[in-house]
C-alpha positions, -999 to +999 in steps of 0.1 A: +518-474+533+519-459+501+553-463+496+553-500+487+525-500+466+543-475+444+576-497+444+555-528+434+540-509+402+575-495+394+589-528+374+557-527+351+555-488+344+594-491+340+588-514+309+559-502+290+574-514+255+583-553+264+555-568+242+560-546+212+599-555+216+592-595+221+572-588+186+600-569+168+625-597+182+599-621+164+596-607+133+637-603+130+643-640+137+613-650+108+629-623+085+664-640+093+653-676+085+634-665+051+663-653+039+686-677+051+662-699+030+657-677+003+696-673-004+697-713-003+670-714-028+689-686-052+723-705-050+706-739-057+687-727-087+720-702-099+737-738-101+715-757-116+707-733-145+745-728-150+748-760-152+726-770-178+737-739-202+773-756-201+759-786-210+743-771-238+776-748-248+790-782-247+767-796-273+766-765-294+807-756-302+822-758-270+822-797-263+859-799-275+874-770-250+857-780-212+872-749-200+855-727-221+824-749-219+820-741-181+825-702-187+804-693-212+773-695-192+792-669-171+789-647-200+749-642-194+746-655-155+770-628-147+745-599-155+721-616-129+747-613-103+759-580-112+719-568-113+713-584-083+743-566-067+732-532-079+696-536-064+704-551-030+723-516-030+697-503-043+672-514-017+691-505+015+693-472+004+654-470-003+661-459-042+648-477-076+678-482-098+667-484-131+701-499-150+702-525-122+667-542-128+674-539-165+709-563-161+690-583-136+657-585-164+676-595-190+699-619-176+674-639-160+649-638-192+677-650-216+685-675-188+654-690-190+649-692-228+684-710-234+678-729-209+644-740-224+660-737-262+686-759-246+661-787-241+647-791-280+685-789-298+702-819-284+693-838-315+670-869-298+645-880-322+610-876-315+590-852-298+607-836-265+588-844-233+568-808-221+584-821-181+619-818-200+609-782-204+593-779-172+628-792-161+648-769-177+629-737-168+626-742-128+658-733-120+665-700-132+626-689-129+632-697-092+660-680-083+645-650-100+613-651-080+633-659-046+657-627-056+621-610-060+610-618-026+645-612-010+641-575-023+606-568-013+615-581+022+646-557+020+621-527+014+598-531+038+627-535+065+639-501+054+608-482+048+594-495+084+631-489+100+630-452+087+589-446+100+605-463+131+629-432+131+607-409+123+585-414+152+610-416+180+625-388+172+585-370+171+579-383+205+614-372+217+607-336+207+579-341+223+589-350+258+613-326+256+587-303+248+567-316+274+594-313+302+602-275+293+569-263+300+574-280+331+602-266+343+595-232+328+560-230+335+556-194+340+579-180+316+561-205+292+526-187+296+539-151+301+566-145+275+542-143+242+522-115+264+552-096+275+569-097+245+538-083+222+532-058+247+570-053+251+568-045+213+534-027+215+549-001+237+586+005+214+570+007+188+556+040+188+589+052+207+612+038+177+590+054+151+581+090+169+613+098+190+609+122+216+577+141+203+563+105+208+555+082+235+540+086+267+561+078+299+539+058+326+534+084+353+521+063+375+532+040+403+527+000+410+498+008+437+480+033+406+483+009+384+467-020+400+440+002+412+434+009+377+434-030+370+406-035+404+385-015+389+387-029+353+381-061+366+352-050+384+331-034+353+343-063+333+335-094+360+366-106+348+406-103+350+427-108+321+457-093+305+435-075+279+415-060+300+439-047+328+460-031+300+431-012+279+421+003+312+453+016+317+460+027+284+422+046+286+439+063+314+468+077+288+495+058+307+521+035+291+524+000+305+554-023+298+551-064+302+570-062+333+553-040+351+517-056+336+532-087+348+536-071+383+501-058+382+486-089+372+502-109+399+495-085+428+455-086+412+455-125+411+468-129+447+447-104+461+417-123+448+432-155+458+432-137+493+401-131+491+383-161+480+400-182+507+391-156+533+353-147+524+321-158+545+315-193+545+278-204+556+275-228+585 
């Protein structure tokens, strides 16, 4: 009976991550259709500023030669683009690049002021209307704001992508971690034991030779006698314990053979917890 209620709880453990992806799916789309948007709005007011500053290259030396009318605004609107350029690059690879908002600042300021200047040198009489102004300095002001937003967008998609990484690769290392120990679960616990006891016991071998180091007289049954009766006076059994006892005995232990000792001690108390008096 168990059996299907485990299948029918399989298809929701099996997608724990559906909302968060339905929200990341979300958030692309949006992203998509601001900048679809925000591209539109660039291009419509990189036009219309480069059109005004030909008309007023036109009025200013270059009516005669339309040619040359319609390609000296290029002369300043071409540091925008190549700004622009330099700090999309700029963006995706998460760096600040300081000559590329300089080309970007300074085209788009001296934009805006001819364009303005434009406004109060094509020789009408009379005071110029503050909308002709207004007029003249939407354009460019716009598709440097909408550049502005383009790039902060670009940021945050690359600063949240990389965190993204950052964590699956943490919880990766994780499980992996977590299936290790278990798999390995004994060799997990035992090994930092064996090997500093390993170490404890070659030490004084490597540094003495043969005037030094004690060979462990003493067989399996001796030893875990020895590691009984520690465990008795102490009320406990550990590692610790089992090998000062033996080394108060001037034997030599290795972390095999403690290893031995402490497994034949655990299952004899194992032995004899399951078969002791039980009351009625």
């Amino acid at each position: 009976m168990s059996l299907p209620t485990l299948t029918s709880h399989r298809p929701h453990e099996a997608n724990p991550h559906r909302p968060q992806a339905a929200k990341h799916a979300a958030e692309r789309y949006a992203l998509i259709a601001a900048g679809v948007v925000i591209v539109a709005l660039t291009a419509a007011g990189f036009w219309l500023s480069y059109a005004h500053l030909a008309e007023v290259a036109g009025q200013h030396g270059l009516g005669g030669s339309p040619t040359r009318q319609w390609a000296w605004p290029a002369t300043l609107d071409a540091f925008i683009v190549a700004g622009e350029l330099l700090m999309l690059r700029a963006g995706l690879r998460a760096v600040t690049d300081g000559w590329a908002i300089a080309l970007t600042a300074t085209g788009s300021v001296g934009s805006i002021a001819l364009n303005v200047a434009g406004v109060s040198g094509t020789g009408h009489p009379g005071p110029v209307p503050v909308l002709d102004y207004v007029v003249a300095a939407v354009p460019p002001t716009a598709a440097l704001l909408a550049f502005a937003v383009l790039m902060r967008q670009i940021h945050q998609l690359v600063d949240r992508t990389d965190s993204e990484v950052g964590a699956e690769l943490a919880q990766r290392t994780e499980e992996a971690s977590a299936v290790t120990s278990d798999l390995c679960p004994a060799s997990s616990v035992e090994l930092p034991a064996t090997t500093s006891a390993q170490r404890a016991e070659e030490q004084p071998q490597a540094s003495g030779g043969a005037r030094s180091g004690r060979p462990a007289g003493a067989t399996l049954e001796e030893l875990v006698e020895i590691g009984r009766a520690a465990g008795a006076d102490e009320g406990r059994l550990t590692r610790d314990s089992v090998q000062r006892a033996i080394r108060a005995r001037g034997l030599t232990v290795g972390g095999q053979r403690l290893t031995e000792v402490m497994n034949t001690l655990r299952a004899e108390r194992a032995t004899a917890n399951s078969t002791g008096p039980k009351s009625d």
